[in-house]
Short mmCIF file of the C-alpha atoms (twelve columns), coordinates in Angstrom:
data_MODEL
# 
_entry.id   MODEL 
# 
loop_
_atom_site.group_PDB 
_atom_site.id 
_atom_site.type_symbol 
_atom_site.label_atom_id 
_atom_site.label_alt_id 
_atom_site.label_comp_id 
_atom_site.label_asym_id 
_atom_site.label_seq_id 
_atom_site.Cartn_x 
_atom_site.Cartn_y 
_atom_site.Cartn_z 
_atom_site.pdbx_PDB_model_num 
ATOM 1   C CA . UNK A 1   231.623 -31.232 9.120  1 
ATOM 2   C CA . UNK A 2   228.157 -30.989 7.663  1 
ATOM 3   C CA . UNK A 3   225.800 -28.551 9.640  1 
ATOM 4   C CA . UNK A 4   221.883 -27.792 9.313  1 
ATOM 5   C CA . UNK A 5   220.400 -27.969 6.142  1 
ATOM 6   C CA . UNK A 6   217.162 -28.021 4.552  1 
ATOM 7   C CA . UNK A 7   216.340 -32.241 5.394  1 
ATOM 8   C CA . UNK A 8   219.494 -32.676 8.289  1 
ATOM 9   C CA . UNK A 9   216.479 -35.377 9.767  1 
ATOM 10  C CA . UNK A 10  215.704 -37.059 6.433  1 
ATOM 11  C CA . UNK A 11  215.724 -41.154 7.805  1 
ATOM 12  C CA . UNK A 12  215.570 -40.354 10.921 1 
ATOM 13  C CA . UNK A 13  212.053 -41.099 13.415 1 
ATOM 14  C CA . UNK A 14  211.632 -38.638 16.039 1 
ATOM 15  C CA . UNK A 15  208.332 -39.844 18.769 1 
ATOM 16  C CA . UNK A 16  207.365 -36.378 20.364 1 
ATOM 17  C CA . UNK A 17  204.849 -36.801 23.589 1 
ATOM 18  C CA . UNK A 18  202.511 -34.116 23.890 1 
ATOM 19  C CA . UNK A 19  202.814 -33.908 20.350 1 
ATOM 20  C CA . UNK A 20  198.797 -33.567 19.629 1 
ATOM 21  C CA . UNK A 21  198.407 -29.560 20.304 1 
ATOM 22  C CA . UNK A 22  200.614 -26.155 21.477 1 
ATOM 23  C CA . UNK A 23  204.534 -26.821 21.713 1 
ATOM 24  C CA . UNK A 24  204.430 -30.365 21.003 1 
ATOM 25  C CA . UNK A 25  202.865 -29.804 17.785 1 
ATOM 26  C CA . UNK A 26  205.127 -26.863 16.830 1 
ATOM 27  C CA . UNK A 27  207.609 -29.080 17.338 1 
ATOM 28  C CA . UNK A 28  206.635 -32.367 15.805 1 
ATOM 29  C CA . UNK A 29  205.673 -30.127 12.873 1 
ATOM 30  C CA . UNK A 30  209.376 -28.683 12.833 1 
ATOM 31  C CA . UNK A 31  211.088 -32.057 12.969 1 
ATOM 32  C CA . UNK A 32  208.967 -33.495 10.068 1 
ATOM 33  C CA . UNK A 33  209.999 -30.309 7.786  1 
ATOM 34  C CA . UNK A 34  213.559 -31.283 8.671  1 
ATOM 35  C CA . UNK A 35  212.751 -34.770 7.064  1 
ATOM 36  C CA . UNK A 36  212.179 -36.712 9.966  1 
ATOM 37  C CA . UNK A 37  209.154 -39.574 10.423 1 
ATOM 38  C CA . UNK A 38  207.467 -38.225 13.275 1 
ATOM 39  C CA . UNK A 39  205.278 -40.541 15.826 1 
ATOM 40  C CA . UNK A 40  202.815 -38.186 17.927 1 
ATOM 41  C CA . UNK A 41  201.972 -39.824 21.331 1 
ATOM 42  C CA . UNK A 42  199.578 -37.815 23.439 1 
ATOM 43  C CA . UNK A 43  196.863 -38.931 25.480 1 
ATOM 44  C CA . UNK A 44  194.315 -37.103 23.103 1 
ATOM 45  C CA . UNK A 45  193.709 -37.775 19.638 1 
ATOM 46  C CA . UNK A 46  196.835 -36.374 17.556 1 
ATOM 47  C CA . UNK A 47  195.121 -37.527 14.187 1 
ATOM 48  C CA . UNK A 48  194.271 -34.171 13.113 1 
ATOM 49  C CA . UNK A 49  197.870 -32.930 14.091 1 
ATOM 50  C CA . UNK A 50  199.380 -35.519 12.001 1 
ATOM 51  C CA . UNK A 51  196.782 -35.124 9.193  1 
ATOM 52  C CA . UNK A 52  198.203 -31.468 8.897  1 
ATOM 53  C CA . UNK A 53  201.364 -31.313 9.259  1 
ATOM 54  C CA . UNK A 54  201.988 -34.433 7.393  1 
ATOM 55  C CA . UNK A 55  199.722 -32.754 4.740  1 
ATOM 56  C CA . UNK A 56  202.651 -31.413 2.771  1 
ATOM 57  C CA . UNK A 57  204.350 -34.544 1.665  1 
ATOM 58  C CA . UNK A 58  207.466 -35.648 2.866  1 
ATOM 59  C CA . UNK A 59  208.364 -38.364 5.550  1 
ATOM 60  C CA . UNK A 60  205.527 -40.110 7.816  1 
ATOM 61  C CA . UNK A 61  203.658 -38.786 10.147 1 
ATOM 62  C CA . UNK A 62  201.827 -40.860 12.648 1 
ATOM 63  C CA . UNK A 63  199.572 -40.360 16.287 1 
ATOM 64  C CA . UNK A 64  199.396 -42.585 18.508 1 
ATOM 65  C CA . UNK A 65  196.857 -42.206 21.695 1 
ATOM 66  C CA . UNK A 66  199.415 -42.635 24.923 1 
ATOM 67  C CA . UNK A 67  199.413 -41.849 28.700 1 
ATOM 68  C CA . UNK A 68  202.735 -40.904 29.690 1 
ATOM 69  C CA . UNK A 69  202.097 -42.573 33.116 1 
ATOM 70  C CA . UNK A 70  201.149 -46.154 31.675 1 
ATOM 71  C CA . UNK A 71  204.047 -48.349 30.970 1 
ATOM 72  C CA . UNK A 72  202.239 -50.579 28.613 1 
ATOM 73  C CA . UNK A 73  200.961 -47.514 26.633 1 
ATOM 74  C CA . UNK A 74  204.655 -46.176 25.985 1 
ATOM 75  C CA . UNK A 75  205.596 -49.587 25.344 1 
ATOM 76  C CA . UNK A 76  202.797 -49.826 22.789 1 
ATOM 77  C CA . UNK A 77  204.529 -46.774 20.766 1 
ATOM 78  C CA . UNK A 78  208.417 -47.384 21.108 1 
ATOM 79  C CA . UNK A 79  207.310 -50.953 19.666 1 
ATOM 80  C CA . UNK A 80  204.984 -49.527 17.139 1 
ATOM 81  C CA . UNK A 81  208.099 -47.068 15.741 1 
ATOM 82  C CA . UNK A 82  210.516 -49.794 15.543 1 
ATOM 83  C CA . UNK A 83  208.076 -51.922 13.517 1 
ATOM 84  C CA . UNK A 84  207.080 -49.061 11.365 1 
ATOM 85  C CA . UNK A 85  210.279 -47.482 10.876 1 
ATOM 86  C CA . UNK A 86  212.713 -49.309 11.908 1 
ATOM 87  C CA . UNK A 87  214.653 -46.662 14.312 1 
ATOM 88  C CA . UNK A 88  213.954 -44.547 16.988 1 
ATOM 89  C CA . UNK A 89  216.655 -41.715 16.993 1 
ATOM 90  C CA . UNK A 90  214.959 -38.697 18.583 1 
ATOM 91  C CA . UNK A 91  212.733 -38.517 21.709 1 
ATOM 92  C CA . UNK A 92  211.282 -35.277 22.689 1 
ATOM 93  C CA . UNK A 93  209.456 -35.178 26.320 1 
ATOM 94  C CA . UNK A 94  207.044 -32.605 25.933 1 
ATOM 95  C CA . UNK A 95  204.213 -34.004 27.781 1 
ATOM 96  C CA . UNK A 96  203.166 -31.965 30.811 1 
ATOM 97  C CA . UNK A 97  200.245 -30.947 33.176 1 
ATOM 98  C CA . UNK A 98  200.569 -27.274 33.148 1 
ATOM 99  C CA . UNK A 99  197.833 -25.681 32.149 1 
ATOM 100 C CA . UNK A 100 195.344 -27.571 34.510 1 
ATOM 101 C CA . UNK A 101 197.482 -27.224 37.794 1 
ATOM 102 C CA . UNK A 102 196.211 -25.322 40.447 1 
ATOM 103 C CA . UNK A 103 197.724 -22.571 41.569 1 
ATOM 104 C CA . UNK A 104 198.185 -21.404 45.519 1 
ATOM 105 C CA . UNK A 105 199.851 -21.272 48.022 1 
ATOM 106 C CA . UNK A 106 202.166 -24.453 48.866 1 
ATOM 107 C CA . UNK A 107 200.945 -25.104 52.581 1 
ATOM 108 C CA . UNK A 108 197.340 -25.780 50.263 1 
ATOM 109 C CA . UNK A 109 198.591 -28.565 47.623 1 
ATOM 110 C CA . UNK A 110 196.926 -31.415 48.464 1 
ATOM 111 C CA . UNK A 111 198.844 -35.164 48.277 1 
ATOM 112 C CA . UNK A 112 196.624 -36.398 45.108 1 
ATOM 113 C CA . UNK A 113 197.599 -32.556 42.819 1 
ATOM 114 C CA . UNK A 114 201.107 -33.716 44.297 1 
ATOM 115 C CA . UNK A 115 201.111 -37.209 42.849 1 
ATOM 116 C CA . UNK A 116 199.343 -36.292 39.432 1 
ATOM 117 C CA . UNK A 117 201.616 -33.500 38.426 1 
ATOM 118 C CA . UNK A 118 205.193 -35.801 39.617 1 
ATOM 119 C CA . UNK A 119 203.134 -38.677 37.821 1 
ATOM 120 C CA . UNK A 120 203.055 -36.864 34.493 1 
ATOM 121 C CA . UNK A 121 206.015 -34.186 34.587 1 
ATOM 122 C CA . UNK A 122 208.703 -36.718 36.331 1 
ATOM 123 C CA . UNK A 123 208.076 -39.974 36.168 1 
ATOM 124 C CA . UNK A 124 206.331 -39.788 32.494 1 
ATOM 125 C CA . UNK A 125 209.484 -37.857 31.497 1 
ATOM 126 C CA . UNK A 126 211.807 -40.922 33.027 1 
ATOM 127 C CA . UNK A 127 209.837 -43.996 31.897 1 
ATOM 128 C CA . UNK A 128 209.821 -42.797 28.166 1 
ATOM 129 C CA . UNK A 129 213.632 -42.126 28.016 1 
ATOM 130 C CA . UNK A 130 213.780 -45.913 29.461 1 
ATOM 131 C CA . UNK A 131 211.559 -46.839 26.358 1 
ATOM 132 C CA . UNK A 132 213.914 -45.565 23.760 1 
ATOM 133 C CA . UNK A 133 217.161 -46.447 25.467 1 
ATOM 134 C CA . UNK A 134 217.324 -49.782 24.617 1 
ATOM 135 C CA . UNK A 135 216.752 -48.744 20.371 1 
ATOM 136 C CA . UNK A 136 218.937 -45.723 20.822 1 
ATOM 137 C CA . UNK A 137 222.265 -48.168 22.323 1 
ATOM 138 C CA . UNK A 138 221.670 -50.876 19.768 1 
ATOM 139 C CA . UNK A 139 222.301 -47.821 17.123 1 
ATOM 140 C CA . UNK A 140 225.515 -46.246 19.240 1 
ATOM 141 C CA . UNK A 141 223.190 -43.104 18.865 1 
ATOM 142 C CA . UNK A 142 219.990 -40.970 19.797 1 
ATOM 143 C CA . UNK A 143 218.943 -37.624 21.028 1 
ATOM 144 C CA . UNK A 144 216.867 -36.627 23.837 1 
ATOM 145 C CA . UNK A 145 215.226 -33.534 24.393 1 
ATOM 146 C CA . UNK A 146 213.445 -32.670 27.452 1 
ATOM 147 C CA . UNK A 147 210.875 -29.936 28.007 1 
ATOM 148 C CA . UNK A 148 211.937 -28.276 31.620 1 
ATOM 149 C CA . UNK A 149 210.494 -24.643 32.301 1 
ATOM 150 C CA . UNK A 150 212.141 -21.439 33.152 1 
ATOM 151 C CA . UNK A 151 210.155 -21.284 36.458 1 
ATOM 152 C CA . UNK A 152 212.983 -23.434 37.649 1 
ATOM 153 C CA . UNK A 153 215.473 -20.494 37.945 1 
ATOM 154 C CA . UNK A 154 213.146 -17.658 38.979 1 
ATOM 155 C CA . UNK A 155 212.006 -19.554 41.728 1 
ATOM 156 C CA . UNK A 156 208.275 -18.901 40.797 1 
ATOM 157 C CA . UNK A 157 205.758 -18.572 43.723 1 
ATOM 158 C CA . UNK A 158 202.383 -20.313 43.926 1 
ATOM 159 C CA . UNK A 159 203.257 -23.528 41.928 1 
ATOM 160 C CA . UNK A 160 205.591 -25.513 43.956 1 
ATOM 161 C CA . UNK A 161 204.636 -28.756 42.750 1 
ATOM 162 C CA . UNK A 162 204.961 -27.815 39.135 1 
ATOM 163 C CA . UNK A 163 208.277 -25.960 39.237 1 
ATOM 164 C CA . UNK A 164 209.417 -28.906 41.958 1 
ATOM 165 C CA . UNK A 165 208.234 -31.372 39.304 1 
ATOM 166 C CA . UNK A 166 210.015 -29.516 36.333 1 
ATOM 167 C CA . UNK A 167 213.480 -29.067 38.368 1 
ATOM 168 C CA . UNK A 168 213.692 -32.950 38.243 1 
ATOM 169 C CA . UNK A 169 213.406 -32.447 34.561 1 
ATOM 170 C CA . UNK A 170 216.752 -30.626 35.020 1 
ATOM 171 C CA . UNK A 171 218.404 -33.359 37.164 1 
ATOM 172 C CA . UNK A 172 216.840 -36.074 34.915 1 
ATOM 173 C CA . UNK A 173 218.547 -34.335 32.010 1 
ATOM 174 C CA . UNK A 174 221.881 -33.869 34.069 1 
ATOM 175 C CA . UNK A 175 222.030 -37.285 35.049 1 
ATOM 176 C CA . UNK A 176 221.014 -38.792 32.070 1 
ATOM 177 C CA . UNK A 177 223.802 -37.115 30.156 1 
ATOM 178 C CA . UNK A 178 226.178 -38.873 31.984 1 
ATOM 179 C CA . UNK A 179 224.795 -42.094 32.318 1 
ATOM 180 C CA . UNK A 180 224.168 -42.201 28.357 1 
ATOM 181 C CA . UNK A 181 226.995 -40.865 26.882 1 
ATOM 182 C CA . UNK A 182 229.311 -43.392 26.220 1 
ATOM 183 C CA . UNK A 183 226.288 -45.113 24.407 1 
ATOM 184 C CA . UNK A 184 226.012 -42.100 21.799 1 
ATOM 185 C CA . UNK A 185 222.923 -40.666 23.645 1 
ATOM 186 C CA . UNK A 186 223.137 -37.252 24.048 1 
ATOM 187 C CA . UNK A 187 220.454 -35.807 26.725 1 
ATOM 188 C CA . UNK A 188 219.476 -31.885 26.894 1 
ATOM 189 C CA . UNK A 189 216.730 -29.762 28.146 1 
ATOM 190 C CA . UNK A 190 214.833 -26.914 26.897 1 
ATOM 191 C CA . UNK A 191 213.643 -24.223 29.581 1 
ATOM 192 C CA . UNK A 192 211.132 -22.234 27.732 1 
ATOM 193 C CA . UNK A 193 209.679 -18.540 29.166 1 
ATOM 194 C CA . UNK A 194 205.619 -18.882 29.658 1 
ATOM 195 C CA . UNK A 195 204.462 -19.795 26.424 1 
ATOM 196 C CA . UNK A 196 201.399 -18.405 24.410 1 
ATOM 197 C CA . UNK A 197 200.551 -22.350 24.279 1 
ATOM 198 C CA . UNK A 198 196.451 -23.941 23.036 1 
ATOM 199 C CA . UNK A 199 196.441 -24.733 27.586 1 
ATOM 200 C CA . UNK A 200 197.147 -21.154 28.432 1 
ATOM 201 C CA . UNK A 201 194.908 -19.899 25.423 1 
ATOM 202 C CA . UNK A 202 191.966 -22.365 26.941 1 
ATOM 203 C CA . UNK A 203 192.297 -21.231 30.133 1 
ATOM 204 C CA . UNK A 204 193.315 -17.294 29.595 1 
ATOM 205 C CA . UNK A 205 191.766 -15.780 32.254 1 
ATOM 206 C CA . UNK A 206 193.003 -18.155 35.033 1 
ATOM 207 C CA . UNK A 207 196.920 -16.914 33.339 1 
ATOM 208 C CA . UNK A 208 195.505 -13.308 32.433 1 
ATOM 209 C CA . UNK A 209 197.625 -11.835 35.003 1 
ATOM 210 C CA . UNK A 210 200.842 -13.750 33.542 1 
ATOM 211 C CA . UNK A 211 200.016 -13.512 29.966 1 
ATOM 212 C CA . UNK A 212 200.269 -9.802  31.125 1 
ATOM 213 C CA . UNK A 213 203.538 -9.852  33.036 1 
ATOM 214 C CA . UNK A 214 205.947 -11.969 30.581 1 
ATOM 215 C CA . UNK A 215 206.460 -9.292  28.064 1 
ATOM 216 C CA . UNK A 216 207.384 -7.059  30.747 1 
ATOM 217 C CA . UNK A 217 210.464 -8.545  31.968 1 
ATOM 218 C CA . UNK A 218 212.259 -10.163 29.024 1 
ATOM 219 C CA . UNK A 219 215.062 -8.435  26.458 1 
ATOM 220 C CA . UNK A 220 212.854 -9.497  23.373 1 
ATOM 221 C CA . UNK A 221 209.300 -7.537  24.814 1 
ATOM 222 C CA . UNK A 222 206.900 -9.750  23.407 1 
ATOM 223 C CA . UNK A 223 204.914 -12.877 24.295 1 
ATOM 224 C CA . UNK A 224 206.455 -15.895 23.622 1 
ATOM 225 C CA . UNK A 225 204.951 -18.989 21.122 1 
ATOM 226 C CA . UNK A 226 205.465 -22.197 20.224 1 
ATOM 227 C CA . UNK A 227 207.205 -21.647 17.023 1 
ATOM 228 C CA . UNK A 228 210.040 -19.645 19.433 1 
ATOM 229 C CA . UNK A 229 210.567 -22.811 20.579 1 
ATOM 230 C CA . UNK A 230 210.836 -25.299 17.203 1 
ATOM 231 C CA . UNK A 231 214.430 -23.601 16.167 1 
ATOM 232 C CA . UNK A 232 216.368 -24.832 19.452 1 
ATOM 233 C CA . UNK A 233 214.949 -27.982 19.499 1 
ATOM 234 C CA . UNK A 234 215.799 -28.489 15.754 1 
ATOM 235 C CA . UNK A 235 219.592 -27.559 16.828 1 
ATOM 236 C CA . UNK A 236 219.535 -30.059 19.426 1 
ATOM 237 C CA . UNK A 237 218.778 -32.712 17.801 1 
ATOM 238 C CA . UNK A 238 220.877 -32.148 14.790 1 
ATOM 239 C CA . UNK A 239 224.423 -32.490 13.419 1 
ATOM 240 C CA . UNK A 240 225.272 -29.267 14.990 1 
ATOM 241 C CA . UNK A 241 224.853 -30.183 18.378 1 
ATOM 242 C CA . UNK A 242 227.271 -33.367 18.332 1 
ATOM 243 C CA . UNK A 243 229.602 -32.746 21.307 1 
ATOM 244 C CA . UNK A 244 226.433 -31.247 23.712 1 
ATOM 245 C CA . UNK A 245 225.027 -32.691 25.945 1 
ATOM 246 C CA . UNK A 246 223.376 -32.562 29.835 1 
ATOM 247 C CA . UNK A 247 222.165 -28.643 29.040 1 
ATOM 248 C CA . UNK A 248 219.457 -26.775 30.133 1 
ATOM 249 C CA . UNK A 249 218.987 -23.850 27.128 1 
ATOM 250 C CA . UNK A 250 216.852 -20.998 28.399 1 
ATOM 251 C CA . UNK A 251 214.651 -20.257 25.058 1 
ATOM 252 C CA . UNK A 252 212.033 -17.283 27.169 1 
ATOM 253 C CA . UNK A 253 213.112 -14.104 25.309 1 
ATOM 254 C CA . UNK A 254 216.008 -13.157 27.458 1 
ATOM 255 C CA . UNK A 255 214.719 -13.647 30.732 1 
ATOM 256 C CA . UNK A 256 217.021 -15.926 32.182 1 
ATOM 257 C CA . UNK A 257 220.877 -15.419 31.655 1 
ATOM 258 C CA . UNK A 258 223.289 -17.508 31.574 1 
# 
């Protein structure tokens, strides 16, 4: 059986959302170097992001402004791939409101943070997957990787509605697994440790007391970036990872164990 090498991605089209900065660009970034045509879709610009990494030669990279929320919008870039390149065989759902939540104490959440961060974490996260399915079957194959967070597990105080909202990652990713399988799909999650990210950076003294913390209670006593991330998310979508699927990997420096 033929494991990782140098281009294990070369033909294949990857769309990562969230792709324009931080982890999503990390890992868009990784996914072209492993040969694969890479469609950015972030609600920002993602021209610059695709500009560099594609910079190097190689397969395509393309951005692609998209809310995660709007139907039409991820419509407008599973359609755009398939014209373009023909395939869509990876999906990575990195796109997120982190950074920007508010933090405090649960009683104090209003209904409208609520709705925005389920909006964006959950339901972006489901009606994406539901945009590539259709591709994916009419192959027999495709991967999906979703971003969860290891706040899931340590049952992190102060931000219910984010680790509430990133929990149904897990169960999306679960469920998925099963549903998808017999189609060639396989569905996985990555639950990374808090991440030296460009929205933590931007907002460092709202996280200075975390930024802080995280070295202090992981095996591997550093902080964590985005390029810890790339590596795991390379192995999940490639030839290596053939019979896994409906997994959660903790990637945080050895703070959760499994």
């Amino acid at each position: 059986m033929q494991y990782s090498t140098p281009m294990e991605l070369k033909g294949e089209v990857a769309i990562v959302t969230g792709g324009a900065s931080g982890i999503g660009k990390a890992i868009a970034a990784e996914l072209h170097a492993a040969g694969a045509s890479v469609v950015i879709a972030d609600q920002n610009s993602g021209a610059a992001a695709a500009e560099e990494i594609g910079a190097g030669g190689g397969a395509r990279v393309v951005a692609l402004e998209a809310d995660v929320t709007s139907p039409e919008q991820i419509e407008s870039v599973t359609t755009y791939a398939m014209d373009a390149f023909g395939s869509i065989d990876i999906l990575v759902n990195n796109a997120a409101m982190f950074a920007t939540v508010k933090h405090g104490p649960f009683e104090e959440i209003s209904i409208e943070e609520w709705r925005a961060v389920l909006e964006v974490n959950v339901i972006g996260t489901a009606l994406f997957a539901a945009a590539v399915v259709g591709p994916m079957r009419s192959q027999g194959s495709g991967r999906i990787v979703n971003i969860a967070s290891g706040m899931v597990f340590l049952g992190s105080p102060y931000m219910l509605h984010y680790v509430a909202s990133k929990g149904a990652v897990v169960a999306i990713t679960r469920s998925l697994a099963k549903e998808l399988g017999r189609d060639g799909i396989l569905v996985n999650a990555l639950a990374p440790g808090f991440t030296m990210s460009d929205g933590v950076l931007a907002h460092a003294a709202s996280f200075s007391g975390a930024i802080e913390r995280a070295p202090l209670g992981r095996a591997i006593a550093r902080q964590q970036v985005p390029a810890d991330l790339v590596g795991a998310v390379r192995f999940l979508v490639g030839p290596a990872s053939a019979f896994i699927t409906g997994q959660t990997l903790a990637v945080d420096g050895g703070v959760v164990l499994n």
